[in-house]
C-alpha positions, -999 to 999 in steps of 0.1 A, spaced: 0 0 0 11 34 -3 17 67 18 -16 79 10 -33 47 27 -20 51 62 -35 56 95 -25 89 113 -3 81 140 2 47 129 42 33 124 48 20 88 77 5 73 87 20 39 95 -9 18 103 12 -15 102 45 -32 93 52 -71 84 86 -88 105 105 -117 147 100 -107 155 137 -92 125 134 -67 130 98 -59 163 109 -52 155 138 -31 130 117 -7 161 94 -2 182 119 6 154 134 32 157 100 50 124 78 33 143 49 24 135 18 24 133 -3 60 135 30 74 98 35 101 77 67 97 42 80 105 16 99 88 10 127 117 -10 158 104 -28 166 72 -51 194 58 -85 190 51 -80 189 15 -49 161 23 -18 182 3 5 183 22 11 151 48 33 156 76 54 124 84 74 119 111 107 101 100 139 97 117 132 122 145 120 149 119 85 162 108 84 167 68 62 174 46 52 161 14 30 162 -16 -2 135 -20 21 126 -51 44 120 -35 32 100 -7 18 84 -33 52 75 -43 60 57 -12 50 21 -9 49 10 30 39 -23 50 
């Protein structure tokens, strides 16, 4: 499943990330890679953007790019 199907406040596994090279390459770089836990912890009524909670950091992403980010 991806990003965009988890519970808020819920831990996930990521298990892989896809999208277009240079973005796939700057989630890694943010810390989203694969085995690595996060957690879905705010979001705006209209869902764009998701706050995550990953290694000790809030970020925030796109719905496309949650979308990107298969977890377990």
């Amino acid at each position: 499943m991806s990003l965009l199907d988890a519970l808020h406040n819920e831990w996930y596994r990521v298990e892989g990330v896809a999208g277009p090279d240079d973005e796939r390459r700057r989630l890694l770089d943010l810390g989203i890679t694969p085995g690595e836990e996060l957690a879905v912890v705010q979001s705006v009524p209209l869902g764009d953007p998701l706050v995550v909670m990953v290694r000790g950091m809030r970020l925030a992403l796109r719905r496309r790019e949650a979308g990107w980010i298969s977890i377990q």
